[in-house]
C-alpha positions as CSV (number, residue, x, y, z in Angstrom):
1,X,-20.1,-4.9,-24.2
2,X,-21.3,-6.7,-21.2
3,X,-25.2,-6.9,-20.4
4,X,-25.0,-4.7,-17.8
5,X,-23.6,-1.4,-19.9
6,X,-26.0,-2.3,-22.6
7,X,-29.2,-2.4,-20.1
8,X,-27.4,1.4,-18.5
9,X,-27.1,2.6,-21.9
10,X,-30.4,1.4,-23.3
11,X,-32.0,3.5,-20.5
12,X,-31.2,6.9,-22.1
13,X,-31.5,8.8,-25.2
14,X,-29.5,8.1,-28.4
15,X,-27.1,11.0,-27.4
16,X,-26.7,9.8,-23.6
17,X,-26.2,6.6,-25.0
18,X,-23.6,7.5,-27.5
19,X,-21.9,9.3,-24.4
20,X,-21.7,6.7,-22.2
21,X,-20.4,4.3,-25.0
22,X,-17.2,6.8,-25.7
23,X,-16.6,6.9,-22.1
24,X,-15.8,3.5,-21.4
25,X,-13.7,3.0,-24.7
26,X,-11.8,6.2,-23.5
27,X,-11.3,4.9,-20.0
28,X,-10.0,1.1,-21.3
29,X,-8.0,3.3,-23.8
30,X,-6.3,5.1,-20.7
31,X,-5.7,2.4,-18.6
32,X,-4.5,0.1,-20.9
33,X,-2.3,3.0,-22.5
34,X,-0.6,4.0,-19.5
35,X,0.4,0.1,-18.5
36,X,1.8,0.6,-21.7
37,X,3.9,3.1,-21.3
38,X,4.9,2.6,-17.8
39,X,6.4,-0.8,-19.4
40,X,4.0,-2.9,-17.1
41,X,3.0,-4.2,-20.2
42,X,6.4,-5.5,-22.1
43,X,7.1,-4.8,-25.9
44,X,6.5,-8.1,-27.8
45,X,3.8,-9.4,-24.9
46,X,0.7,-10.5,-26.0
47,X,-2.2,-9.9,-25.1
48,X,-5.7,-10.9,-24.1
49,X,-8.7,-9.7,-24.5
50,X,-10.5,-11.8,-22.2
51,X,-7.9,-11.0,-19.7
52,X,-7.8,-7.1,-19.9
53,X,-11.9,-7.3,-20.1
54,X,-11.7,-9.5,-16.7
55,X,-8.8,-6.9,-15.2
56,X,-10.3,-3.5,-15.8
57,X,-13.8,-4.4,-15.4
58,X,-14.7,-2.8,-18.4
59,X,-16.6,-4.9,-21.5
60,X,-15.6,-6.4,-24.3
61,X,-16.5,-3.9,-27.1
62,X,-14.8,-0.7,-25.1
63,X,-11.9,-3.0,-25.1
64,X,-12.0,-4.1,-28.8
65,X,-12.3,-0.5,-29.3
66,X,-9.9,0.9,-27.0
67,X,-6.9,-1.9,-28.8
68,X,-8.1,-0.4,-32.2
69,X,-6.9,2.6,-31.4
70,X,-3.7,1.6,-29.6
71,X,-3.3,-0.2,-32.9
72,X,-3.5,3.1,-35.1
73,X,-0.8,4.9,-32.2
74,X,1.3,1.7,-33.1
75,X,1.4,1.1,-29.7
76,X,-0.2,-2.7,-30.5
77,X,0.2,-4.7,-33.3
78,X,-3.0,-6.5,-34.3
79,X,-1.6,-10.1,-35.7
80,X,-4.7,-11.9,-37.3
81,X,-5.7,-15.4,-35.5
82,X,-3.1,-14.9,-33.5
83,X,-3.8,-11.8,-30.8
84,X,-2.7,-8.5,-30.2
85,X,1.2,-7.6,-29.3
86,X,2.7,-4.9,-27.6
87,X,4.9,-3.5,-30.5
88,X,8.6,-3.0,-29.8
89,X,10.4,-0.1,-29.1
90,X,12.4,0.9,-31.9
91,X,15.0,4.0,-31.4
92,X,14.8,4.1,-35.4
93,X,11.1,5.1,-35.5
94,X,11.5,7.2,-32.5
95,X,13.7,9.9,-34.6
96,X,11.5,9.6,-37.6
97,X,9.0,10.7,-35.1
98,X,10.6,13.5,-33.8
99,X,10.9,14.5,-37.3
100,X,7.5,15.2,-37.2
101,X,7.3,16.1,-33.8
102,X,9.5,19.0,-33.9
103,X,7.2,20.4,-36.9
104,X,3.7,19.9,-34.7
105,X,4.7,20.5,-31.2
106,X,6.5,24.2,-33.1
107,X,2.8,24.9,-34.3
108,X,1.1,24.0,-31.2
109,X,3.5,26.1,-29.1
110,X,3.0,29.0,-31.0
111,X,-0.6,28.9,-31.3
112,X,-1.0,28.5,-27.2
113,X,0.7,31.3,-27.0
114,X,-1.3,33.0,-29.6
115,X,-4.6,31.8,-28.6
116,X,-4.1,31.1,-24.6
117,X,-6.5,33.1,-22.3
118,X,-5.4,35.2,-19.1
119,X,-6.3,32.3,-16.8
120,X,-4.3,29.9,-18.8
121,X,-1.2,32.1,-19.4
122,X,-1.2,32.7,-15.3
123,X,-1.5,28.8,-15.3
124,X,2.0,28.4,-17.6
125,X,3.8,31.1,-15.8
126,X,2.8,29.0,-12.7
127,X,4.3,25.9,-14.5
128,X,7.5,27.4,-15.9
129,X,8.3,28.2,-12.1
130,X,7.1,24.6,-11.0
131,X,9.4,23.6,-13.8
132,X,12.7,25.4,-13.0
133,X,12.1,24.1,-9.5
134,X,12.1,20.5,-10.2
135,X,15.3,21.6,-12.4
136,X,17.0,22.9,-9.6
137,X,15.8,20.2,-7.0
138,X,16.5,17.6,-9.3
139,X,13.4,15.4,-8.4
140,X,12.5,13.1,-11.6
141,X,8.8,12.9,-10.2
142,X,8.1,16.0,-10.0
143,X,9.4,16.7,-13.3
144,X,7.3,13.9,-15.0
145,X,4.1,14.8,-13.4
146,X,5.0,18.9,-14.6
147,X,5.5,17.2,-17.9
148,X,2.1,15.6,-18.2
149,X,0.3,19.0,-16.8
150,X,2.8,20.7,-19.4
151,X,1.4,19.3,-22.3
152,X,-2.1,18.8,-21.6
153,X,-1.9,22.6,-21.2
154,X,-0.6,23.4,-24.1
155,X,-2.8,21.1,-26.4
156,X,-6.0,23.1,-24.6
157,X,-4.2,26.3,-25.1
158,X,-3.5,25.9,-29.0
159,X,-7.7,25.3,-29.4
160,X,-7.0,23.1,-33.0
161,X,-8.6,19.6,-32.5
162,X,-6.2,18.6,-35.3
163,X,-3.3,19.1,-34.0
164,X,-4.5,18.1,-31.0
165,X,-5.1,14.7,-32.4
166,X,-1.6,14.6,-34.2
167,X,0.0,14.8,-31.1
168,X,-1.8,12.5,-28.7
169,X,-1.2,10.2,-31.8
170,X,2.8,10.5,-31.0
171,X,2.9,11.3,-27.3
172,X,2.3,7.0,-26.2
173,X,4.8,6.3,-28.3
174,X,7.0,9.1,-26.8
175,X,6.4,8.6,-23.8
176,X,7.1,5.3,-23.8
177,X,10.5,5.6,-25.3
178,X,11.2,8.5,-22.3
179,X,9.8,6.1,-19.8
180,X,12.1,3.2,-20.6
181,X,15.1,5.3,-20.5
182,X,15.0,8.6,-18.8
183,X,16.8,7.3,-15.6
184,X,20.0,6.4,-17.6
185,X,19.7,9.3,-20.3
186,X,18.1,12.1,-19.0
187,X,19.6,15.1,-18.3
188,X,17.1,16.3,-16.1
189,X,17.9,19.9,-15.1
190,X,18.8,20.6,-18.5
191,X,15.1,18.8,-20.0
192,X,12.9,20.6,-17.5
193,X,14.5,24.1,-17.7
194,X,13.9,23.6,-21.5
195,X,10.4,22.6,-20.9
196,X,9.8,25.8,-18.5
197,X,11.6,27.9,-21.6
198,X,8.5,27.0,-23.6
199,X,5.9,27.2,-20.8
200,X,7.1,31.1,-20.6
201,X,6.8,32.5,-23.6
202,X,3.5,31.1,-24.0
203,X,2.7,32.6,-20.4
204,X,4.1,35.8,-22.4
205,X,1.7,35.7,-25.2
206,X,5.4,35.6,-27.7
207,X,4.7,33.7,-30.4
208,X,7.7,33.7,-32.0
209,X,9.8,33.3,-28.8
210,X,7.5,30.1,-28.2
211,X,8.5,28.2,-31.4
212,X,11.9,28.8,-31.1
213,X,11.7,27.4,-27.4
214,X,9.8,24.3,-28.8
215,X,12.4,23.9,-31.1
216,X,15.4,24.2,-28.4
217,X,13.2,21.3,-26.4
218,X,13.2,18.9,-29.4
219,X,16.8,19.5,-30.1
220,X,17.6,18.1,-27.0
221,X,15.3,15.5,-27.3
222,X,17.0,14.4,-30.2
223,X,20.1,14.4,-28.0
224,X,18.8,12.5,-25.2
225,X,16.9,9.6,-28.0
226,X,20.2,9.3,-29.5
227,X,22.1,8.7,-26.4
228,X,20.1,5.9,-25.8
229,X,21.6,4.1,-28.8
């Protein structure tokens, strides 16, 4: 931490100051993550501290911290004495994952759709529509933007902090993986109708209806990860 967050953070209260702190470890933790998986950042690159501290203009401990946790998503691989790596991308560990994806993402369907309110359900009948219209338009922008609003919805909706954590635990290295290869694999009218599938029955409060839909999504997830082989 540079001398100029600890002299902000001294300022307050022990709770401000254990605010701010998380803050900046959750901002280098998004930037850094999202160079990640936008490949700007290359599997197998090392990289340096003192360079990501000097690039985001964020201090060293949020940093530290921030790479800790990339570390536990195995997005990095800490190598002792030696740095930290970006890891690879390895289609192997991407179906393993998937394996546990299809039983979380299920649960967290069916529990948005179980526990969303009126306001939110209006919200994913807005985005099944948004959805089906980047399906029909074909635009793979659109889509990925819907896709990011899609499932920070629906980990709000299901209101478990677990599972919540369980899934932003997958979704770097998911995304990732999608990133790197959705312009040569993706089906995309068949992915986003899929994805507006599950955004409806959640919308419709059907439980059931929702984890079958989630299920239907990760089958052809499965599809599109092993036609990357």
């Amino acid at each position: 931490m540079n001398k100029d967050t600890e002299s902000v953070l001294d300022n307050g209260p022990p709770r401000a100051r254990k605010i701010d702190s998380v803050t900046l470890t959750d901002r280098a933790y998004e930037m850094i993550e999202a160079r990640i998986v936008a490949l700007d950042l290359e599997p197998g690159q090392v990289l340096s501290e003192s360079q990501l501290v000097e690039e985001l203009g964020i201090g060293r401990t949020p940093v530290r911290e921030a790479l800790q946790r990339l570390a536990a998503e195995g997005l990095v691989v800490v190598m002792p004495r030696r740095g930290v790596m970006v890891s690879e991308i390895n289609i192997a560990k991407q179906l393993q994952l998937l394996e546990l994806r299809r039983e979380v993402e299920r649960l967290c369907a069916c529990k948005a759709a179980l526990r969303s309110t009126e306001a939110e359900r209006a919200f994913f009948a807005e985005l099944a529509a948004r959805l089906a219209a980047s399906a029909e338009a074909r635009d793979y922008d659109a889509f990925m933007q819907l896709d990011l609003e899609f499932n920070r919805a629906v980990l709000a909706a299901c209101r478990n902090e677990f599972i919540e954590r369980s899934m932003r635990r997958m979704q770097g290295l998911s995304r990732r993986f999608w990133f790197q290869n959705y312009r040569v694999a993706l089906d995309l009218e068949r992915c986003a109708n899929l994805h507006s599938g599950v955004a409806q029955k959640i919308a419709e409060g059907d439980e059931a209806g929702a984890g079958t839909a989630s299920d239907r999504l990760i089958d052809y997830i499965y599809e599109f990860t092993r036609a990357t082989l």
